[in-house]
C-alpha positions as CSV (number, residue, x, y, z in Angstrom):
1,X,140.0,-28.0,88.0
2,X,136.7,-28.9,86.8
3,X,134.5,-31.7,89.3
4,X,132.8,-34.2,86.7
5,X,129.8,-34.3,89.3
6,X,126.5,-31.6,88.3
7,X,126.8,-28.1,88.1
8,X,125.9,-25.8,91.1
9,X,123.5,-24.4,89.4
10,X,121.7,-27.5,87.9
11,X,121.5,-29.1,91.5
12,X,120.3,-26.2,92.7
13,X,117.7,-26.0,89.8
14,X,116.8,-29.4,90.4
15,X,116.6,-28.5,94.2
16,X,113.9,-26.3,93.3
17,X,111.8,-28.1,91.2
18,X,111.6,-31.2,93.3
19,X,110.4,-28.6,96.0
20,X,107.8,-26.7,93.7
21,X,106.5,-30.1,92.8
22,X,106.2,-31.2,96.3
23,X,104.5,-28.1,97.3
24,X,102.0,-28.2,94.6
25,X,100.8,-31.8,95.3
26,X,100.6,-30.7,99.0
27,X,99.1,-27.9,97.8
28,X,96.0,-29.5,95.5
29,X,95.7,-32.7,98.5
30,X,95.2,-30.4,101.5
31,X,93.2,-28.0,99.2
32,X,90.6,-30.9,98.4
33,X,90.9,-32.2,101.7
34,X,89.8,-29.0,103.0
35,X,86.8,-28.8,100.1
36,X,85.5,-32.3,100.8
37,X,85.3,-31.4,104.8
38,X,83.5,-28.4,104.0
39,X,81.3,-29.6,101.2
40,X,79.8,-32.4,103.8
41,X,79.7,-31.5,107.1
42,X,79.4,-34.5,109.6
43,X,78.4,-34.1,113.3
44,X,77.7,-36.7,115.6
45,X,74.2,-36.5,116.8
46,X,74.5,-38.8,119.6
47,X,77.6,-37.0,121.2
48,X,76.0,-33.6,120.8
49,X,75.0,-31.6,123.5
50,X,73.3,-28.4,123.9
51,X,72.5,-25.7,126.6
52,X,70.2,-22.9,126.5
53,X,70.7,-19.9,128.6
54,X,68.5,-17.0,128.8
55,X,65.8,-18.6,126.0
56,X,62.6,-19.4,126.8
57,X,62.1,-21.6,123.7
58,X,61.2,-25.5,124.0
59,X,61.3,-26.6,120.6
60,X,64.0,-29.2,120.6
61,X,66.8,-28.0,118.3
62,X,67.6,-30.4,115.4
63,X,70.5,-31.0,113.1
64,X,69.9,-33.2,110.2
65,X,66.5,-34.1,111.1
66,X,67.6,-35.6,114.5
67,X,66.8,-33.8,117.8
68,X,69.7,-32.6,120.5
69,X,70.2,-33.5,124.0
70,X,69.9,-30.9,126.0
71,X,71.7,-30.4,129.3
72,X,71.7,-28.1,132.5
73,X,75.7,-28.4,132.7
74,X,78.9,-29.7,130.7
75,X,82.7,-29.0,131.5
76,X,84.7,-27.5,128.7
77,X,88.6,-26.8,129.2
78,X,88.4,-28.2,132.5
79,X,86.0,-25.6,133.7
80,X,82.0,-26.3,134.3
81,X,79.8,-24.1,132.6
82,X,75.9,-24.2,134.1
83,X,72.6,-23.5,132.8
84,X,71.8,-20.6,135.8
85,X,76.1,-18.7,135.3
86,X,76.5,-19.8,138.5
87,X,80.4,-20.5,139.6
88,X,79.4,-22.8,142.8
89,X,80.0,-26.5,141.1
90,X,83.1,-24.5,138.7
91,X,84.9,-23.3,142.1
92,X,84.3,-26.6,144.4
93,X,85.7,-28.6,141.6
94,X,88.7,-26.6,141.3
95,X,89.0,-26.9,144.7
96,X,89.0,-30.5,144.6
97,X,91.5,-30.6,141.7
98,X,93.7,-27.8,143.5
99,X,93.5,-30.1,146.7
100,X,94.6,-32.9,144.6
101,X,97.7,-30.6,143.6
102,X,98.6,-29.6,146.9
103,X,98.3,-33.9,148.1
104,X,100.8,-34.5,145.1
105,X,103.7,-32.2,146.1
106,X,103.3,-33.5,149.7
107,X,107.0,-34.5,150.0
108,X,107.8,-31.0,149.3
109,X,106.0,-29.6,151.8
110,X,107.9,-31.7,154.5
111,X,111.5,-31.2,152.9
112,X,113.2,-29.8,155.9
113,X,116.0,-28.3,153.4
114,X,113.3,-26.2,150.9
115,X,113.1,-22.8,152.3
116,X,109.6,-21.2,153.0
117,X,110.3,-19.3,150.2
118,X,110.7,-21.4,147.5
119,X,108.0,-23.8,149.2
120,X,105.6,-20.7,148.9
121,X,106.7,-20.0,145.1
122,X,105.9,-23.9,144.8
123,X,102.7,-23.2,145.8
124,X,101.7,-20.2,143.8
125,X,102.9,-21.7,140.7
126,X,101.2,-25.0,140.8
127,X,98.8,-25.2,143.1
128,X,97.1,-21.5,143.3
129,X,97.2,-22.1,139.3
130,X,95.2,-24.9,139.5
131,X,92.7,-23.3,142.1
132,X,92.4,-19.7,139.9
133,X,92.2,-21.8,136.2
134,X,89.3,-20.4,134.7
135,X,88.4,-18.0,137.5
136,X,87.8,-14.6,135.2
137,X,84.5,-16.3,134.2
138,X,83.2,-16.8,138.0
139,X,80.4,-14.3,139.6
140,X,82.6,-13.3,143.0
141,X,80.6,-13.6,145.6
142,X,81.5,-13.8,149.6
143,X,80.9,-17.4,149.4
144,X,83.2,-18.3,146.8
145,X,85.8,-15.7,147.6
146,X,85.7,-17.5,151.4
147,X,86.1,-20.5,150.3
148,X,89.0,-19.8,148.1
149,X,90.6,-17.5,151.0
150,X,89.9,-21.0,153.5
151,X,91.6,-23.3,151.4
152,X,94.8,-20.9,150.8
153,X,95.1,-20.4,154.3
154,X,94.8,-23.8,155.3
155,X,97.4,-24.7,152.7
156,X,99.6,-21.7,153.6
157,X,99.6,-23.2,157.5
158,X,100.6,-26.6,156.4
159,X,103.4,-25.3,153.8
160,X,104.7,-22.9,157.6
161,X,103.7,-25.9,160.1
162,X,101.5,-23.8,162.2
163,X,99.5,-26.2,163.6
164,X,95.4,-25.6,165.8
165,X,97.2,-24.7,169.3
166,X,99.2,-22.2,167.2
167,X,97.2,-19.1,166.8
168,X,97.8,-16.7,163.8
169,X,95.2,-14.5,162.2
170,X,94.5,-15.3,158.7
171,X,95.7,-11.9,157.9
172,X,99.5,-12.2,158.8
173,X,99.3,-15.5,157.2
């Protein structure tokens, strides 16, 4: 029994050439979208910021004839980079945003039913993330690492309810 519809082999033909076609036109557009983005670069001159580290030059720097701000500081991928390297505004603003994360899962810390356990996988997933984001590009010094080791410990002895009469060293926390 012969169908009276198109061959297998003539859809499957046509299948083909509908899809070579498509590629090629997606081909050429995204091929002279990509040439007309490179030919004439645009970049926003009044959005553009610049920081020097380590130069001694003043000049201003200039891109199409128009000079650049310069700044001492700018936060990129939620980390803040400074003029000097230094990690102090980086780590207190994680800090802050690590505080923020500890506030937010508040409930969970006061669920009688959680175990310690998972509360304390809670808190290294979410909030110690928060806190260590960006961290491999920090100078360590004893001031940052305290302040990192105070804030775990004083949300470690919220997460076990030890409480200022209660007294447990910091290292069997």
């Amino acid at each position: 029994m012969e169908s009276s519809g198109p061959s297998q082999n003539s859809l499957r033909t046509w299948i083909l050439q509908m899809t070579l076609t498509c590629s090629r036109t997606t081909y050429k557009k995204l091929k002279k979208n990509f040439q007309d983005w490179h030919q004439k670069p645009k970049r926003n001159t009044k959005i553009t910021e610049v920081m020097r580290i380590n130069n001694k030059r003043e000049t201003p720097i200039q891109l199409n004839g128009e000079n650049i701000k310069e700044t001492d500081r700018f936060t990129y991928l939620g980390s803040t980079v400074n003029k000097d390297g230094g990690g102090d505004d980086d780590v207190k603003s994680r800090i802050n945003k690590a505080r923020h994360a500890f506030h937010t899962l508040r409930q969970i810390w006061n669920f009688k039913a959680l175990s310690i356990n998972s509360k304390i996988r809670i808190f290294n997933t979410n909030v110690k993330a928060v806190l260590l984001y960006g961290s491999e590009t920090w100078k360590v010094t004893k001031t940052i690492n305290s302040k990192l080791h105070s804030f775990i410990n004083k949300c470690l002895r919220h997460i076990l309810n030890i409480r200022w009469p209660d007294t447990i060293s910091n290292n069997s926390l």
